[in-house]
C-alpha positions, -999 to +999 in steps of 0.1 A: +000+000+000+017+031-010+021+057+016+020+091+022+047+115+036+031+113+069+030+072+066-008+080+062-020+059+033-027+076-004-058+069-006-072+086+028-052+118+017-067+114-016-102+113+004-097+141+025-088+161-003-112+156-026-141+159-002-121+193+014-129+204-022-160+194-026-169+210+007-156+240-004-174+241-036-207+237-026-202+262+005-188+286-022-222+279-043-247+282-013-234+312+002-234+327-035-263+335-061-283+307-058-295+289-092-329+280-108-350+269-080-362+241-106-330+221-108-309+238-085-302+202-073-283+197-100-266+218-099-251+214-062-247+179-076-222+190-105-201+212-075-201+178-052-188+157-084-162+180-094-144+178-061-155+144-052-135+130-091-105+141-070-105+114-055-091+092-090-062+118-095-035+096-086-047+065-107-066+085-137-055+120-140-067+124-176-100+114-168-102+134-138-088+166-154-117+161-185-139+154-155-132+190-135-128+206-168-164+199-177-182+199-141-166+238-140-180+244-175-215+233-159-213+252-127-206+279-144-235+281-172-253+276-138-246+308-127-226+298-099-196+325-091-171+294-080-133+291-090-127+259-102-106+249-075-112+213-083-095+216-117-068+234-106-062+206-082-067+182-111-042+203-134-016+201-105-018+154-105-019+155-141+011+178-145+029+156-115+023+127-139+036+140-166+009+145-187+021+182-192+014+191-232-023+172-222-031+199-195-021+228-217-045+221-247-069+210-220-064+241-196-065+266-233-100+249-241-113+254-209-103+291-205-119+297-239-154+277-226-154+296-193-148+328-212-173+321-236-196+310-211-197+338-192-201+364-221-233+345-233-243+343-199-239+375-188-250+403-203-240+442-207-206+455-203-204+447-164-208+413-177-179+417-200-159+430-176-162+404-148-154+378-174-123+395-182-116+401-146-120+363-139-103+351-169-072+368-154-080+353-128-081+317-137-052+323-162-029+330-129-041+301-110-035+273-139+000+287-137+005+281-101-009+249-103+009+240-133+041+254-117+036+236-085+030+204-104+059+201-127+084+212-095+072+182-074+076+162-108+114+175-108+117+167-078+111+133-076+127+123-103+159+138-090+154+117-055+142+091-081+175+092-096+194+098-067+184+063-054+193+047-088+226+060-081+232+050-048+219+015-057+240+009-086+272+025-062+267-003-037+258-031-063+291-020-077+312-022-047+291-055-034+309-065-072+341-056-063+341-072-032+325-100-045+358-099-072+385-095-043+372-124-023+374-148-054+409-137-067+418-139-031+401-180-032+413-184-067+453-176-055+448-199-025+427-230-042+451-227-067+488-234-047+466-265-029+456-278-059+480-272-080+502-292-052+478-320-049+480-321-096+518-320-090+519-352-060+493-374-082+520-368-111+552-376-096+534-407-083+519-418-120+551-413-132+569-431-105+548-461-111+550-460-144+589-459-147+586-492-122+565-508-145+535-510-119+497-510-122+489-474-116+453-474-094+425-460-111+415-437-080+449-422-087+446-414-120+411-400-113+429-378-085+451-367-114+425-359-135+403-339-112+433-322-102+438-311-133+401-302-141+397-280-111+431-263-118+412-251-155+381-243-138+396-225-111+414-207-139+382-202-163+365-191-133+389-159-125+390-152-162+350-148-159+355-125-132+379-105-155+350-104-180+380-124-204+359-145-227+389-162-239+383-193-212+347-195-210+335-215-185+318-248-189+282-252-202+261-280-216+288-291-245+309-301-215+289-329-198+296-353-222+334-354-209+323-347-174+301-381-175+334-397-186+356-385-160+331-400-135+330-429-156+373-436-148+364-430-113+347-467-115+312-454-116+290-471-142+273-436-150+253-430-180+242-399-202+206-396-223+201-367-241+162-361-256+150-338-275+158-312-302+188-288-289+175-250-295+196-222-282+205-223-246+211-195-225+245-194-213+236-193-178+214-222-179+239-244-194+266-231-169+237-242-142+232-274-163+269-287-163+272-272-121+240-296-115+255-327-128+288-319-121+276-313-080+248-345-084+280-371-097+303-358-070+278-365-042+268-400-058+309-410-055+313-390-024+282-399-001+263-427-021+282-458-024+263-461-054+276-481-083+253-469-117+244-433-121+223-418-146+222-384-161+188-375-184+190-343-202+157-332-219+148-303-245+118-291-241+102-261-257+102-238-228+122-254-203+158-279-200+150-306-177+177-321-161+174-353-138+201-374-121+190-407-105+217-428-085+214-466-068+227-457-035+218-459-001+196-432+008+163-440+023+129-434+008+111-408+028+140-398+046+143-358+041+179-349+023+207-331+043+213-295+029+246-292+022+265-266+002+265-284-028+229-284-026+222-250-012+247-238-042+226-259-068+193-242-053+202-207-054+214-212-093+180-226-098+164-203-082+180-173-095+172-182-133+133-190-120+136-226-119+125-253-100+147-281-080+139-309-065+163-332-043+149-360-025+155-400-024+136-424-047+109-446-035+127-474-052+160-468-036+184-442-041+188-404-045+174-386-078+179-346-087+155-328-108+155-295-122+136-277-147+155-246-164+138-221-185+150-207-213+133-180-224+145-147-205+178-158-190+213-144-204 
């Protein structure tokens, strides 16, 4: 509910207002020359409606201005001596709304009715001369209001614009923070891992040479050590806005399947559907969802087959990763980071995840991508 500067809501001010006017109006119009006793109720109507249309200045300020415009044209072929007060108001939330070249053709016309009005209306050269006294009058008034209007205008666009600016200042240092702390990760991941890539060599090599058997959970150490070295870099190169290194997407998860696959799990990849064009943020979320569903299923699981379904749909990319391992139907899944982090990428492209284990044993992942709208 919007609010006032008070906190008072809009809508009472806009009450208060508008019957304020109308109050006015018809006080103005009873304590004047009274009209034709034959439908002088009316009459007092067309003074209540003119202030009471106030009250849709905020939500229809061309309508109410065409409104006040023609209920001060009827008062005044009445023969009520009344300002129109309830236009000027009007002229003052159409201006504020920016409906400014609107209000000058509208306020021109009506000067010309009232003037008119009040020459046929009024005759001899008194008559003349009140009508000029009035237009005068009503001339300085329209400016005021349209003055008043158009500096309140200015002046919330400038506080308008002044919050713009502050927001996009702290989004911008937020960034740059956000920047520091992952150059600062990047430097520090990188001597660990690049010390784990350069251990799991030495020892390949060393067997090698010996003419051993290397293990196959070393040679997977090697190879992740060596995959998270590139992503660590592609990641920092992101940051950098480099596009050299992008990072990895959907065309990736072929080879991340097979890097499972040497780890000794029996995973599998389906692909269904006809590939349109993929944001590159869902397939960044695509490949970080498979990538984070495989490492838990060899982490946590003890599962031995693992499958990976991508689906092209329309509208959306489904993604669904079902494992054989021990997690127990019913049971509600630990959030860990790898899930929180999989959630808020969902989320944050309007997606939907689901995480949960399988009624027939195991753990499945879900999520359903859109692609329309995301960059």
């Amino acid at each position: 509910m919007d609010k006032g500067r008070f906190g008072v809501p809009a809508w009472f001010g806009d009450w208060v207002i508008a019957l304020g006017v109308a109050a006015l109006l018809l006080g103005t119009g009873l304590s004047g020359k009274r009209p034709d006793e034959d439908h002088a109720w009316l009459d007092y109507v067309l003074l209540a409606a003119g202030g009471l249309a106030l009250v849709a200045r905020r939500r229809a300020p061309r309508a109410v201005l065409a409104v006040t415009g023609l209920c001060a044209v009827g008062y005044q072929v009445a023969g009520f001596e009344v300002l129109a007060v309830s236009y000027l108001v009007a002229v003052y939330g159409a201006v504020r709304a920016g409906y400014r070249a609107l209000t000058v053709a509208a306020s021109v016309a009506l000067l010309a009715a009232l003037h008119l009005t009040a020459l046929v209306f009024r005759d001899g050269p008194a008559g003349e001369a009140l009508a000029q006294a009035r237009h005068v009058l009503e001339v300085a008034w329209l400016v005021a209001a349209f003055a008043a209007g158009e500096a309140l205008r200015q002046a919330e666009r400038r506080a308008a614009e002044a919050e713009r600016t502050k927001e996009e200042t702290a989004r911008r240092s937020a960034d740059e923070e956000r920047l520091r702390i992952a150059r600062e990760l990047h430097d520090s991941l990188t001597h660990q891992i690049s010390v784990i890539k350069v251990q799991s060599e030495v020892a390949v090599h060393v067997a090698r040479r010996r003419g051993e058997q290397v293990p196959e959970a070393l040679l997977a150490i090697q190879e992740a050590g060596r995959e998270a070295s590139r992503e660590l870099r592609a990641t920092l190169e992101a940051l950098r806005d480099d596009d050299t290194t992008p990072p990895p997407g959907l065309d990736d998860i072929p080879e991340l399947v097979k890097r499972f696959q040497a780890t000794g799990l029996e995973a599998s990849l389906t692909i269904e559907g006809h590939r349109n064009d993929v944001p590159a943020a869902v397939g960044r979320t695509a490949y970080r969802i498979v990538q984070e569903s495989l490492t838990n299923i060899v982490r946590h699981s003890a599962a031995a087959t693992a499958s990976v379904r991508i689906a092209h749909r329309p509208d959306t990319l489904a993604i669904r990763v079902d494992d054989d391992g021990r997690a127990i139907p019913g049971a509600a899944p630990t959030p860990g980071l790898g899930l929180l982090g999989m959630r808020e990428r969902v989320t944050a492209l309007g997606g939907r995840l689901r995480a949960e284990p399988r009624s027939e044993g195991g753990f499945t992942v879900r999520a359903e991508l859109p692609v329309n709208g995301a960059s």
